[in-house]
N, C-alpha and C positions, 0 to 999 in steps of 0.2 A: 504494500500500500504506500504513495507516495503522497506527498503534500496537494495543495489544488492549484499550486501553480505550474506541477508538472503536468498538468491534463491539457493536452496538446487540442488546437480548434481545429477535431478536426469530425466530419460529417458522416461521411465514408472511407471506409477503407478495407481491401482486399487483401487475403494474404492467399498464395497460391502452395498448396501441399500436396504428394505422394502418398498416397495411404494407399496398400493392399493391390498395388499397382494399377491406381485409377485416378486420373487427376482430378481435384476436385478446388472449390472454391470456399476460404475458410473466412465465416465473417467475425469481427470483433463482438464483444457486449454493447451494450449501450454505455453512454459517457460516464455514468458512473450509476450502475444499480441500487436502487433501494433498499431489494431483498440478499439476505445471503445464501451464500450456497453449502451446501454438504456433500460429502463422498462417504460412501458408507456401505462398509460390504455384505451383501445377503445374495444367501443364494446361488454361489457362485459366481458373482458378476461383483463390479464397483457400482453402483449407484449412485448418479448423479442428483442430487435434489437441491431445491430451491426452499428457504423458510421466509413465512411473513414472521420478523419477529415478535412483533408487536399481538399477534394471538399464539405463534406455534406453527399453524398451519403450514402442511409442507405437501408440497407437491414435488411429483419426481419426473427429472427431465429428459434421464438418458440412461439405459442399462447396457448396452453397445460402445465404446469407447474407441474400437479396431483397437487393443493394446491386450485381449485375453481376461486371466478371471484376477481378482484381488490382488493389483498390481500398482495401486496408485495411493501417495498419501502427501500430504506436507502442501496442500492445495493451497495459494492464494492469488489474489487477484493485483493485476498489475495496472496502475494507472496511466500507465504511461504508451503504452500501446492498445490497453482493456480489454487483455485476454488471461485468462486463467492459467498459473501453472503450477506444476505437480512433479513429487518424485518416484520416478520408475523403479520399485525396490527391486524386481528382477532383471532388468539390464540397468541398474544402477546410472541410469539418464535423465535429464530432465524431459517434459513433456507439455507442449505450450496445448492450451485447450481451447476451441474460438466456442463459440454462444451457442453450438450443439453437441458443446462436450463431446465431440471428436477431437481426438488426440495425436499430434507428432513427437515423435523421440526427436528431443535433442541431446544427441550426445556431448557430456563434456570433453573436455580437450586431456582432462587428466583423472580419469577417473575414479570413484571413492571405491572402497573395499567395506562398505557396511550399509545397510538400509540407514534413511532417515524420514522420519515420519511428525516434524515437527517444522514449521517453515511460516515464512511471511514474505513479501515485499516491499522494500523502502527504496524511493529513489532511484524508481530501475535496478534495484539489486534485489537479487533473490537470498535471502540468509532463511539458514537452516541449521538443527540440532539436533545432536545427540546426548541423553547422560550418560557420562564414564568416556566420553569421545571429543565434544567439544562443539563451537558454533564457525558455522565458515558461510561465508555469502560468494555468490559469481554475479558478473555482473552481465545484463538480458540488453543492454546496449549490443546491437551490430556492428556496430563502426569503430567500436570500440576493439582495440588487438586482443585483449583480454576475457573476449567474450566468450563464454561460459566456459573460463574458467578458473577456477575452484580456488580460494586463498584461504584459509584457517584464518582466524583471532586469535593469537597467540597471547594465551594468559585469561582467556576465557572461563568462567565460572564453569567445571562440568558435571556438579555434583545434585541440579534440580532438576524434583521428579514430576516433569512436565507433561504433559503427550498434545498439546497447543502453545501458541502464542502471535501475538498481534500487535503492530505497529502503532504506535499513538500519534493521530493525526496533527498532533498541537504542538508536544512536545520532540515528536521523533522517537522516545523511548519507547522498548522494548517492554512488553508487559504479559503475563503470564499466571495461572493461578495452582500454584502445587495440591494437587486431588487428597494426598495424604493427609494435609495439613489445614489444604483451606489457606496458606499464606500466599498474597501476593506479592511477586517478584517484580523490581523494575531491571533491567538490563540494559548497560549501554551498549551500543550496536557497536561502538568506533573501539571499545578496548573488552567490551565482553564479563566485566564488572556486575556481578549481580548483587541486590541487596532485597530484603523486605522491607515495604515499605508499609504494611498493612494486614490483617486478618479478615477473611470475610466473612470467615463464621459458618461456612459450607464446608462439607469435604465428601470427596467420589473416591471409587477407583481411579477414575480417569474422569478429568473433563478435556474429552477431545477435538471440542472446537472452540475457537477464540473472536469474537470480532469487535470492532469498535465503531462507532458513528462518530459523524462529527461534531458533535458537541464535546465527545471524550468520554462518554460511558462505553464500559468494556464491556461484553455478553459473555458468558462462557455456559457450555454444555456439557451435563452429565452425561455419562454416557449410558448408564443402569436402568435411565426412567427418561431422558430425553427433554428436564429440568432445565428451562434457560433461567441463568440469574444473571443480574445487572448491576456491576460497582460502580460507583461514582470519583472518578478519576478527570471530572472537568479542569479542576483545580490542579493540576501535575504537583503544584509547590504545596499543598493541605488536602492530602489524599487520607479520608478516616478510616475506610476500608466496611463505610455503609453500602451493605449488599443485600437486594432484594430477589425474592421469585418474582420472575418478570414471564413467563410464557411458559408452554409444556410444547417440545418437538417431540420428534421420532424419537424411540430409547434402541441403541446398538452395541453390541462388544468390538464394531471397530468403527470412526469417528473422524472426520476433522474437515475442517470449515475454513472458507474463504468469503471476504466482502470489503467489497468499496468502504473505505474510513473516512472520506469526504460526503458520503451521503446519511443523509437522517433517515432515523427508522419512519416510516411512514405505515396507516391504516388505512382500510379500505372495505366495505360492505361489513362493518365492526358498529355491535351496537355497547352503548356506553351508561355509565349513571351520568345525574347529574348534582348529584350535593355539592356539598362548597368542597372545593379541593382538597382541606386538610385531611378530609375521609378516603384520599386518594380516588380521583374521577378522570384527572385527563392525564394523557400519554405519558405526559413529559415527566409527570409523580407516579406513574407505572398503577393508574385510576384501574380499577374492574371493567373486563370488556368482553367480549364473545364473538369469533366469526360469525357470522348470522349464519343460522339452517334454515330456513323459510317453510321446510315440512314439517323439523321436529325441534323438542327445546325449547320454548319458548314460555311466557306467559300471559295469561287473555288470550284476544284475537290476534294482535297489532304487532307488530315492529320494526322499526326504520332503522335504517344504518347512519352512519356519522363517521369522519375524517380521524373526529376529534372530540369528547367531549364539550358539550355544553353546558356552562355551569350553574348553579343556580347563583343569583335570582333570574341569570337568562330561562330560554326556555327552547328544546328544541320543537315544541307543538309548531311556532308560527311559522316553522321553514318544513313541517311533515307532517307527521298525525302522533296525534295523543294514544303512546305506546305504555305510558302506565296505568294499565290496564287490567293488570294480573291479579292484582292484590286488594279488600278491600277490609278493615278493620270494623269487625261486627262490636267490639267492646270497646271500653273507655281503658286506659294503660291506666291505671292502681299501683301502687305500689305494694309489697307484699300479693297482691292477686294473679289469680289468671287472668287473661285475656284471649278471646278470640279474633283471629283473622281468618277469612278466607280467599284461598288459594283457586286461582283458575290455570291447570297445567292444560296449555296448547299444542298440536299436533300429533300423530300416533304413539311418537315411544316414551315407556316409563322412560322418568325424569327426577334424577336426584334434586333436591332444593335446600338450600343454606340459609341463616339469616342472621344481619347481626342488627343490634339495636346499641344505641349510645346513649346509655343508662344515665351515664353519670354528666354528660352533655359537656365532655371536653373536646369535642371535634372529631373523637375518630371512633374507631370500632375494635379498638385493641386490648380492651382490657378483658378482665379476668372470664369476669361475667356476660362479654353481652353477645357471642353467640347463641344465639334463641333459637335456631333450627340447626340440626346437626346431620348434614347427608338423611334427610329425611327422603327415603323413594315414593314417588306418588308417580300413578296411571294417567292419561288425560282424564280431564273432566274435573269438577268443581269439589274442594277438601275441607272440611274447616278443620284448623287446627291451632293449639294451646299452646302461650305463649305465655311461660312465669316471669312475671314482671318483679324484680328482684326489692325486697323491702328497701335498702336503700337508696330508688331509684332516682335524678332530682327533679323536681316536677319544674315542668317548662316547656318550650317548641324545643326538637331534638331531630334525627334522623334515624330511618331504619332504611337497609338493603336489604334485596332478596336478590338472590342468584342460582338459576335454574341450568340446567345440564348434565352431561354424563359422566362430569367428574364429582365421584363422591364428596371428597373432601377438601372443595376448591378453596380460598381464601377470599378474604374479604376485598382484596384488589390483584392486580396480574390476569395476564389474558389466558384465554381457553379457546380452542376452538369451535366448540358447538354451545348454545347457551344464551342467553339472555339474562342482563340485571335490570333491574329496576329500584330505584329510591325514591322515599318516600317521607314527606316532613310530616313529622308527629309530636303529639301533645301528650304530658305526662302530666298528670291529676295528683293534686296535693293528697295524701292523705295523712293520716295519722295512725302506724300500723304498731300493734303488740303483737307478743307471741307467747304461748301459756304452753310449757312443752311437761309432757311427764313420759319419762321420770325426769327427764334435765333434756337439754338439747344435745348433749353428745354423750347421753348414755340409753342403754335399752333395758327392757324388762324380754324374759322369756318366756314363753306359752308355747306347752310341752303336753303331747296329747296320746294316750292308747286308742286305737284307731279300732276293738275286735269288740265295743260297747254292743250289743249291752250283755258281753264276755268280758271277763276279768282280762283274759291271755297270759303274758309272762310277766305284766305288770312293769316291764323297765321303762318307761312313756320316752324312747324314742323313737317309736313311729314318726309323729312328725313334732320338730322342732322349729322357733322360727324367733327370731329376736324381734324385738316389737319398739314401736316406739309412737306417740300422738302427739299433733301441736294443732293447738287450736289459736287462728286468726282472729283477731280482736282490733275492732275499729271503733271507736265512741262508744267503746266499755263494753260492744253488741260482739258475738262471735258471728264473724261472716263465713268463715271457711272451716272445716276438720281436714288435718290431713295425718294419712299414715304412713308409716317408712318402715322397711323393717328387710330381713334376709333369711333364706333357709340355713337353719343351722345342723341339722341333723336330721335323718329320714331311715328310719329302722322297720317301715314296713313292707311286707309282701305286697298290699293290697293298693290302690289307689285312691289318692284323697286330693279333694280339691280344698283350698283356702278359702274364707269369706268373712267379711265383718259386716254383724248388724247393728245400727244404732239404733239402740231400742229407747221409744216414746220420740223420735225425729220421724219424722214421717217420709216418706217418699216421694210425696211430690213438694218436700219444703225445700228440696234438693235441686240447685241448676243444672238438668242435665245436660245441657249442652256442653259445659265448662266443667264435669268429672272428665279428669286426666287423671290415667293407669299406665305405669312405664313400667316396662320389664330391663333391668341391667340398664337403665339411663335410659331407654328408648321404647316413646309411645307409642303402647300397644293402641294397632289402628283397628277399625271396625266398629262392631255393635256395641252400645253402650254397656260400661262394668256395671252400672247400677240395674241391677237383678230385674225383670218385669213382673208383673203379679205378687207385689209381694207389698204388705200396709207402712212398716217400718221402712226406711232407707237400710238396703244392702249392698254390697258391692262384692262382685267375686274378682278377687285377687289373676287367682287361675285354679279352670277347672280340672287338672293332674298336674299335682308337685312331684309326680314321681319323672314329668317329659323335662323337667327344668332343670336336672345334671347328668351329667356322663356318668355314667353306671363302672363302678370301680373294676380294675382285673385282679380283683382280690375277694374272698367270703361269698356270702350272699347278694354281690352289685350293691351292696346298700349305699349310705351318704353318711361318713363319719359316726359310725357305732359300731365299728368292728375293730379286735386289735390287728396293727399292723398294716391298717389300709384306710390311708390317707387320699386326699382330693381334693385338688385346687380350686375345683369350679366354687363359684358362687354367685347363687341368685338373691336378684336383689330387687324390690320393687318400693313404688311410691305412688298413694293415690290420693289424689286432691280432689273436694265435695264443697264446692261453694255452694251456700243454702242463699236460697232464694230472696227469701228475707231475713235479716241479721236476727239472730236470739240471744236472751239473757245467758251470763255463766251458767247458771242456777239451773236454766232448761238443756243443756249438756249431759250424757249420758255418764253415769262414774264411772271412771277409768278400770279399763282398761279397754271401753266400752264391749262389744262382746264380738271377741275373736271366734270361728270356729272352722269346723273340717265335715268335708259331707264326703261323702261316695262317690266314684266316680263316674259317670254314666254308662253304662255296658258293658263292667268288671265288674267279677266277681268277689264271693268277702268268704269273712271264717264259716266255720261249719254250722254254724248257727240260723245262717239264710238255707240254711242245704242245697248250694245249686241256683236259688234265683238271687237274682241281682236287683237290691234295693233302690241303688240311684241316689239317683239328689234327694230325696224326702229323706234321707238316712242322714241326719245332723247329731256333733258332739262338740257340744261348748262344755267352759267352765262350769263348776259346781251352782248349781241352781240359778241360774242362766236361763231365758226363755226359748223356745224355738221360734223359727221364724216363720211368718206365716206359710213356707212350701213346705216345713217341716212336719214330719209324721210322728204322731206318740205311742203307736201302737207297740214301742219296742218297752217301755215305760213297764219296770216291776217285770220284767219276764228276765230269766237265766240270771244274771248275777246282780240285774237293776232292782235298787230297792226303792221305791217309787212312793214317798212321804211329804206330801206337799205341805211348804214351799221347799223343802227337801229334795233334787234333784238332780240327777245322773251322779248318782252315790250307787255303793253298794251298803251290803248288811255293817261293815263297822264305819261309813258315813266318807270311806273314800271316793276320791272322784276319779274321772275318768279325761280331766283336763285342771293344769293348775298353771297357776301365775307363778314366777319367781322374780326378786326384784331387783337380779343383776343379768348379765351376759353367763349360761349356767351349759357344765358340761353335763351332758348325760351319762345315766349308766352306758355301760357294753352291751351287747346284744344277748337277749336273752336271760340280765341279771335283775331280779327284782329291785324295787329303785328303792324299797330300803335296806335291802342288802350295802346299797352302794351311798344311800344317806341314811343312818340308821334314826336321826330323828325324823324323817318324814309323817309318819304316820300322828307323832305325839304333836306334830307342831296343826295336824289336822281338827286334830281332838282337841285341839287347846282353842283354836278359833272359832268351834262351836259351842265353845263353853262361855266363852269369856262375857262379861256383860255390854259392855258397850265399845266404842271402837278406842277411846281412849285406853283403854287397860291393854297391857304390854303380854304378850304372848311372849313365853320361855325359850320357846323352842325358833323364835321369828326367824335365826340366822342360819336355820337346820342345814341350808344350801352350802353353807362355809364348812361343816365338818363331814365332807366325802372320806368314804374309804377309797384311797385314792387309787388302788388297782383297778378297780372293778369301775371305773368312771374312765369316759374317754378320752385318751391325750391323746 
């Protein structure tokens, strides 16, 4: 790459070459290209392509080169004649390339005894390197005696682990990003002097290609995933080594890149946000953008293309059509609450969607929290979906993005190829939010259940385990919302059990059901609503089999942490939020622990007690005297080992239950071991809470969970 004063005026020009014994006619590039190119071997062949930087997108220009199969590398563009050239690693020659990457060997005059697959252009000279070898330029002057060939830089840095590098249009230095390190290199061309002068904070195997525009931002690509990132090197003299993901190309295991350093990156049929710049929108701050697909990726109807960002308070409506159109906010943004939006995914294919929100209204979208859609997939067609609006949010006008496409996990600015963004000015509602959590906000209670009711079994209650925890939302002293959170912690049964919590005396329709959000492991379960149908209380089922929610061990009976010796990483994790419709007193809140339970799973079978038929969802087991819910069935009530003494229920004959609270994080017995074998005060600490008179008077036995025998309990 040479400076812009070496770009010769000139309109046309012919160069005449021998290829394959056919004379042909080779034409130059144009003055100085926009887009860059790549070489990259698949298949058998070199591949020639061209990248819009500015989204990624690459298209390929030439698989044919007349030069045979993976023979070319150290690709760059010459401005001074505006033909591409390359090194021939098996006849160790150069190879000048015209605009249809067709290829002539030019032999050097003295030639090298090693491949090189690292190179640039400066000033009509071709320089090129190797590590452990050294940097040597020729010079691509005709006229010159010396032409092509080969001089070393004698005293040459040879020790960095490069596989690119690129001419800096401003200053002339040599610049370069080590893959290992992520440090960037500046090199003098005239003595071969290397230094860092920067970190970018990236590192690859290889970033195999290099370009720079004329401003002096350098590109470099990975070559693992096809990751363009962009340093900021305008300044040659205050290089900070700030480097962003600027685009996604092709990903390859062999790589390297050539482009014009006098041209600016330029966009084209690219659609854009439009917020104020700090939130990154136009090119030049590396803004969010997407090649336009016009069948698929989109959202709403609408969307127009742009050069460039339009920012606000511009608009780009008066010059196209009003393309924000995807997204419309069904709720008020609350802090502490949910919020709904709905989502309209345009053209036929599912489409991941991102979002972020600026919470705290300092201009951008970086902080901790305000990713609000996370690679959620939706199908075309219209979605609504739940957006927690974080308690400390600041109330005001603020911005929200949305970014639609096939890359999951896209970021809140940098180009993509397929996709559409849209932003959105939004209003954040003062409120005044408490939180009333029990047992504490970062601790849990357990709720520990024998799944073989109304059979005693083996009595160890790790059937199903589950750490528990309630916070209830409080606005002008009113609860607005309950929410729960909790994890499986142990699962010791044969049988299938679904989870569910009723709040009993809350009714079902006090309940917002549009805005109950159920996430399994961070991620909203989509579909039919969790709050239960036909039922008078508010319920909500968790999931109907906890037994499909872990990988089944290769150890014991598949269970989940109740066997010795066989341990299991997985864990399921859920959270479900119930904004009630209209706010109620503390007072009308159900007491705590409100009421967890476990039902059967539909079209699985149970202990021998059913003989064969399969009870179903009406097969419910809460806590000690606990009501059923209304789909619940009592006919189990007082038969086999239920002793049935109302208000007295799902006890047996000495008043044990068949579900208990504990009021820490609790390990269960082992499989198979009576749970007072493995807590010998269990039983006394039972008998002591039906005795006692009022809630004030201290039970003996309260801390019965702290003195396990500690074999016979799981670690």
């Amino acid at each position: 790459m040479i400076k812009s004063s070496y770009i010769p005026n000139i309109f046309f020009s012919v160069l005449i070459y021998v290829a394959g014994g056919n004379l042909a006619y080779a034409a130059p590039f144009d003055l100085c290209p926009t887009e860059a190119f790549l070489s990259q071997y698949s298949n058998n062949a070199t591949h020639y392509k061209s990248v819009d930087l500015s989204t990624g997108a690459v298209q390929t220009l030439q698989v044919d080169d007349n030069l045979g199969t993976n023979t070319i590398n150290a690709i760059a563009f010459n401005e001074a004649d505006r033909f591409i050239y390359g090194f021939n690693k098996n006849q160790l020659a150069l190879v000048q390339f015209d605009s249809d990457f067709k290829g002539t060997v030019l032999p050097f005059t003295n030639p090298p005894t090693n491949n090189f697959y690292v190179g640039d252009i400066y000033d009509n000279k071709y320089y090129f390197y190797r590590k452990n070898t050294g940097l040597f330029y020729t010079t691509l002057d005709d006229t010159d005696p010396e032409y092509l060939t080969i001089k070393k830089i004698n005293g040459a840095n040879q020790s960095i682990g490069i596989a690119d590098f690129a001419f800096h249009p401003i200053d002339g230095n040599i610049y370069a990003v080590e893959g290992s390190s992520g440090d960037l290199y500046r090199i003098n061309p005239t003595n071969g002097s290397a230094s860092v002068v920067a970190n970018t904070g990236f590192t690859a195997g290889n970033f195999g290609a290099a370009y720079f525009d004329v401003s002096g931002f350098l590109y470099f690509v990975r070559n693992s995933d096809g990751n363009v990132y962009r340093t900021d090197i305008t300044d040659p003299d205050n290089i900070t080594g700030e480097t962003v993901y600027f685009a996604q190309a092709a990903p390859t295991n062999s790589n390297d890149g050539a482009r014009c350093a006098n041209a600016p990156v330029t966009s084209s049929n690219t659609d854009y946000g439009d917020a104020p710049d700090s939130y990154g929108t136009s090119l030049a701050n590396n803004g969010a953008r997407h090649l336009i697909n016009y069948n698929n990726y989109f959202l709403g109807s609408n969307i127009d293309a742009e050069s460039d960002a339009i920012i606000y308070p511009s608009s780009d409506e008066s010059i196209s059509i009003d393309d924000e159109d995807g997204v419309s906010f069904k709720t008020s943004l609350i802090p502490g609450l949910d919020a709904q939006v709905n989502v309209v995914i345009g053209g036929g294919a599912t489409t991941y969607i991102n979002a972020w929100f600026d919470w705290n209204r300092d201009g951008d979208f970086d902080d901790a929290n305000e990713r609000a859609i996370s690679g959620l997939q939706l199908s075309p067609g219209t979605h609504d979906i739940l957006i927690s609006v974080p308690d400390n949010a600041v109330a005001g006008e603020s911005w929200a993005r949305f970014r639609v496409g096939d890359v999951e996990d896209a970021s809140n600015n940098g180009g993509y190829v397929n996709g559409e963004v849209e932003d959105y000015q939004i209003n954040i509602t003062a409120a005044n939010t408490t939180y009333l959590h029990y047992p504490s906000e970062s601790d849990f209670v357990t709720i520990a259940y024998e799944d073989m009711w109304p059979e005693l079994g083996d009595y160890d209650f790790n059937d199903v385990v589950i750490y528990y925890r309630v916070t209830q939302v409080i606005q002008n002293s009113k609860v607005v919302r309950v929410d729960v959170t909790g994890q499986l912690a142990a699962y010791g049964a044969d049988y299938a059990n679904g989870f569910a919590i009723q709040l009993p005396g809350v009714l079902r329709s006090q309940i917002d059901e549009d805005l109950v959000k159920l996430t399994h492991d961070g991620q909203i379960v989509q579909g039919a609503t969790p709050l239960e149908q036909n039922q008078n209380n508010a319920v909500v089922i968790v999931t109907a089999d906890l037994k499909e929610t872990f990988e089944k061990s290769n150890c014991g009976f598949s269970f989940y942490k109740t066997e010795v010796g066989c341990s299991n990483s997985d864990q399921f994790t859920f959270n479900i939020t119930m904004p009630l419709l209209t706010p109620i007193d503390q007072s009308a809140v159900p007491t705590m622990p409100l009421d967890p339970f476990i039902f059967a799973t539909t079209d699985r079978r149970r202990n021998d007690f059913f003989a064969g038929t399969m009870p179903g969802r009406p097969l419910e087991i809460h806590l000690a005297d606990s009501p059923m819910t209304s789909l619940g069935t009592s006919d189990y009530f007082g038969l086999q080992d239920d002793r049935y003494a109302l208000p007295l229920i799902f006890r047996d004959e000495r008043n044990l239950p068949w579900a208990v609270e504990i009021g820490t994080q609790w390990a269960p017995p082992y499989e198979g071991i009576d749970i007072s074998a493995a807590y010998p005060d269990f039983a006394n600490f039972i008998e002591a809470e039906l005795t006692k008179l009022d809630d004030e008077e201290e039970n003996p036995y309260e801390n019965w969970f702290n003195t396990p025998v500690i074999n016979n309990v799981y670690q």
